[in-house]
N, C-alpha and C positions, 0 to 999 in steps of 0.2 A: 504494500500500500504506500505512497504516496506522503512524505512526510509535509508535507504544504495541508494536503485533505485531511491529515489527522490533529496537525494543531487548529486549521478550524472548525473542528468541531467541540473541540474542548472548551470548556469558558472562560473567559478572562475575568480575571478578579483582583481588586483593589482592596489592601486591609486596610481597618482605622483602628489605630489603639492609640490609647488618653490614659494619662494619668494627674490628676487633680491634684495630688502631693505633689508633683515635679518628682516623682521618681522614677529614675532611669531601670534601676532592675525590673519594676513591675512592668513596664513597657517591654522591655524586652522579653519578660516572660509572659504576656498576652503576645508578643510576637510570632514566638518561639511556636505557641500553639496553635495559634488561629495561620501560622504559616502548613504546620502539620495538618493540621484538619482540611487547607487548598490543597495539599498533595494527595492524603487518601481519598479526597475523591474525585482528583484526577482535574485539577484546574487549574491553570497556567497566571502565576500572581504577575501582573505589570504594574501596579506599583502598592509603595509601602506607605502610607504616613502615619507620624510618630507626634502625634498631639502631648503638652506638655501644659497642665494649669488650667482653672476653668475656662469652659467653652463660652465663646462670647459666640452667639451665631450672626447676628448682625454685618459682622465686622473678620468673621472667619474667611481664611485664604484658601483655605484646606477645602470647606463647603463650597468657595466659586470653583477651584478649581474641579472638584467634582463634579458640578453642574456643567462644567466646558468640556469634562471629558464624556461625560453622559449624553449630551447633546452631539458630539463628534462621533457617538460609538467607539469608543474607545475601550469599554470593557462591558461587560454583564452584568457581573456583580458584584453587590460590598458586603463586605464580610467584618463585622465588629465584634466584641465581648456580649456587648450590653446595648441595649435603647440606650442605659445613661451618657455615651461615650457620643450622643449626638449633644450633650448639654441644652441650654436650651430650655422653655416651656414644652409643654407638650404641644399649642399650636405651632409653634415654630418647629419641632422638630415632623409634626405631620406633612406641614407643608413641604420641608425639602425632602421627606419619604417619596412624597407622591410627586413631586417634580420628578423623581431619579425613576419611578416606576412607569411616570409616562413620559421616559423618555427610552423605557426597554430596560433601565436595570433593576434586578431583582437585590433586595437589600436584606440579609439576614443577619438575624442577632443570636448569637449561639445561646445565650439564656431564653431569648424569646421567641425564637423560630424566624419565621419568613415574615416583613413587617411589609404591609401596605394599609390601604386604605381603609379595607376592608378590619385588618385585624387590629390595628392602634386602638381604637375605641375598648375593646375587651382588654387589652394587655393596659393602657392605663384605667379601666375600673378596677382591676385586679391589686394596682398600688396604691390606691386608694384604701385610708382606716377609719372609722368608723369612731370615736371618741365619746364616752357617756358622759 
């Protein structure tokens, strides 16, 4: 077969890992794994980024340029820890969910599965508590 026809058929993927302390080990160790888990299942990572301190979304580099690689087709999918690692309110991080969804990439959170439109509403009732 054809080594051009087999890496297109594989996904490309873009990791995001954050660490809110500024810590360099913990980043590398969501690296370390969320790089392992694009290999076992067989997905071709093009790029890595390494968020350091809260997410400001507004004003984030890291979000335009996701959007400008999303819009060019540039990869498939993003592959993060956690929802929390978009920062953010919850509308603000729906909104760039669903920009990246309708622009063709699928966005998974390894704690929360596959995030779009559809699923954000249950996964933030879910962190929602209840106080008597």
């Amino acid at each position: 077969m054809n080594v051009n026809a087999v890496m297109a058929k594989k996904e490309r993927v873009v990791i995001l890992c954050r660490s809110e302390k500024k810590d360099s080990s913990e980043i590398w160790a969501q690296e370390r794994f969320l790089n392992e888990y694009a290999k076992c299942n067989d997905k071709i990572i093009v790029r890595i980024y390494r968020e350091y301190g809260k997410a400001e979304m507004q004003f984030n580099t890291t979000l335009w340029d996701l959007r400008r690689m999303a819009m060019y087709k540039e990869f498939d999918v993003l592959i993060m820890p956690c929802l929390a690692t978009f920062g953010g309110t919850p509308i603000e991080a729906t909104s760039e969910i669903r920009f990246l969804n309708e622009n063709g990439v699928k966005v998974v959170s390894l704690q929360e599965g596959e995030l779009n439109f559809d699923t954000l509403p249950l996964i933030y009732r879910k962190m929602f508590c209840l106080v008597k």
